[in-house]
N, C-alpha and C positions, 0 to 999 in steps of 0.2 A: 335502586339498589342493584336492578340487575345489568343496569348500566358498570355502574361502577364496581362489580364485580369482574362481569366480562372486562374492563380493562384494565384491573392489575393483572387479573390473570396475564392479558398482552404484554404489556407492563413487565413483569417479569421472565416474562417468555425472550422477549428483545432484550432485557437485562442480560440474561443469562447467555444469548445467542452471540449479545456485541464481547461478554467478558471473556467466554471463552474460546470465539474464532480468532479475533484478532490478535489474541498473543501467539498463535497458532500461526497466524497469518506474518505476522512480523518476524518471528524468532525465524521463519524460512527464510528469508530474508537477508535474516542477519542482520536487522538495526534496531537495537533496543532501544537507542535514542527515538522511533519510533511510538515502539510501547509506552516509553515514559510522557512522551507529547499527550498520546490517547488519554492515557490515565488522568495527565494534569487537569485536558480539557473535558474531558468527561465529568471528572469531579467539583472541577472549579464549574460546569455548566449545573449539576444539582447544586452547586452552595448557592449561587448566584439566585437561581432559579427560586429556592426557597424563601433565599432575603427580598424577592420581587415579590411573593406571591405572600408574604406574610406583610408586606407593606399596604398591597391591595386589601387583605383582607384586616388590615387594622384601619384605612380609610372606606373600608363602604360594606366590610361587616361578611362575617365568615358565610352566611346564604347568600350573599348575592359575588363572592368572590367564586362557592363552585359552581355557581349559574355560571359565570361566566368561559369556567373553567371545560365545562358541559359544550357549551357553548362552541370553543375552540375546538374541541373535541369534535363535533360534527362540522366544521369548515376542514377538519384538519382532514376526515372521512370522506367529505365532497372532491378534496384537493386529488387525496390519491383515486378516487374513480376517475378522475378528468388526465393525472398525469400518471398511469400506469408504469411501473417497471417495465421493461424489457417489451413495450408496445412503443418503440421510438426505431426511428433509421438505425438499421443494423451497422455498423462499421465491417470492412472487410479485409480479416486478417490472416487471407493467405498471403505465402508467402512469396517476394515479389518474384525469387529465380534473377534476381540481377547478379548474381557472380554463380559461380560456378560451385556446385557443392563440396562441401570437404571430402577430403580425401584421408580414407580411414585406414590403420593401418592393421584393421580387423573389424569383423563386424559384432559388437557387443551383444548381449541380452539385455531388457530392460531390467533386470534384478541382480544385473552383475558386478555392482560394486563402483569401487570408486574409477575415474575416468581424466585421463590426462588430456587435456588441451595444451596444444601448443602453437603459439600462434611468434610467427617472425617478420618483421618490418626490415625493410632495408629503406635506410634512411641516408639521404645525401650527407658526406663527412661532414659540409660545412655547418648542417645544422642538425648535430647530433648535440650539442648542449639544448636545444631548446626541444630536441624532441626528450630525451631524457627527463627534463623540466616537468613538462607537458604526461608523461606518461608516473610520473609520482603521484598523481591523482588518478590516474588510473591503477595505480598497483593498488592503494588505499580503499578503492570499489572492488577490487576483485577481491583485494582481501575480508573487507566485510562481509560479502556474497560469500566466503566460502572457501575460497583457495588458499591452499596454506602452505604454497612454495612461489618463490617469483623470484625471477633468474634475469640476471641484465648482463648478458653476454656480446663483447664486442668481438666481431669476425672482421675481415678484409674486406673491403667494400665489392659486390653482385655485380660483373659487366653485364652490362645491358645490353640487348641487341637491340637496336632501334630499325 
């Protein structure tokens, strides 16, 4: 019993941690088509879950289905002592410095509000249909992400000093 107290408690604790980060997590974002994946798969994983586990327990009888269930319950406890979070090869996400930093046209605070980005391609004339193509999927990402102006201004084409 004290088993299986201690693990709703868990049980709900993760319930509660998964329901309310991740719409937290997505809405930053900007893809509710996100949120709505979670929720599908989250809910269709308890329906699922239950029609599996009320099957087992209709062929081999409701004690020996939370034996087993106990059971899993302790491989599942052996698993994360052996594959620990955050105890794996770190990845390394400084950054690389391969261009050269932006050039600001002031220096912001971090609580200072909204923040223009402006970014300019000079694209050879010939293939300014396929770069325009090409960047309709990008406007569609920045607009998800957040941005809520996107300007497709054509200039004279940039001599280049070679």
């Amino acid at each position: 019993m004290v088993a299986m107290l201690a693990t709703g408690v868990a049980w709900i604790s993760i319930l509660s941690a998964l329901q309310s980060l991740r719409p937290v997590d997505v809405a930053r974002m900007g893809a509710r088509p996100g949120l709505a994946a979670f929720i599908v798969v989250f809910m269709g994983g308890m329906g699922l879950g239950s029609v599996l586990w009320g099957q087992v327990a209709t062929a081999i009888g409701i004690p020996s289905t939370l034996t087993a269930a106990a059971a899993g319950m302790v491989v599942a406890v052996a698993l994360t002592w052996r594959f620990k979070l955050g105890h794996h090869q770190m990845l390394d996400f400084t950054p690389s410095m391969a261009w050269a930093p932006p050039v600001l046209a002031e220096n912001p605070e971090p609580e200072s509000g909204p923040v223009m980005v402006t970014i300019e391609y000079r694209v050879d004339p010939s293939k300014r249909a396929e770069f325009v193509a090409a960047m309709q999927e990008v406007r569609e990402m920045r607009r998800r992400n957040g941005a809520y102006y996107w300007s497709s201004i054509t200039t004279p084409p940039i001599p280049r000093n070679s």
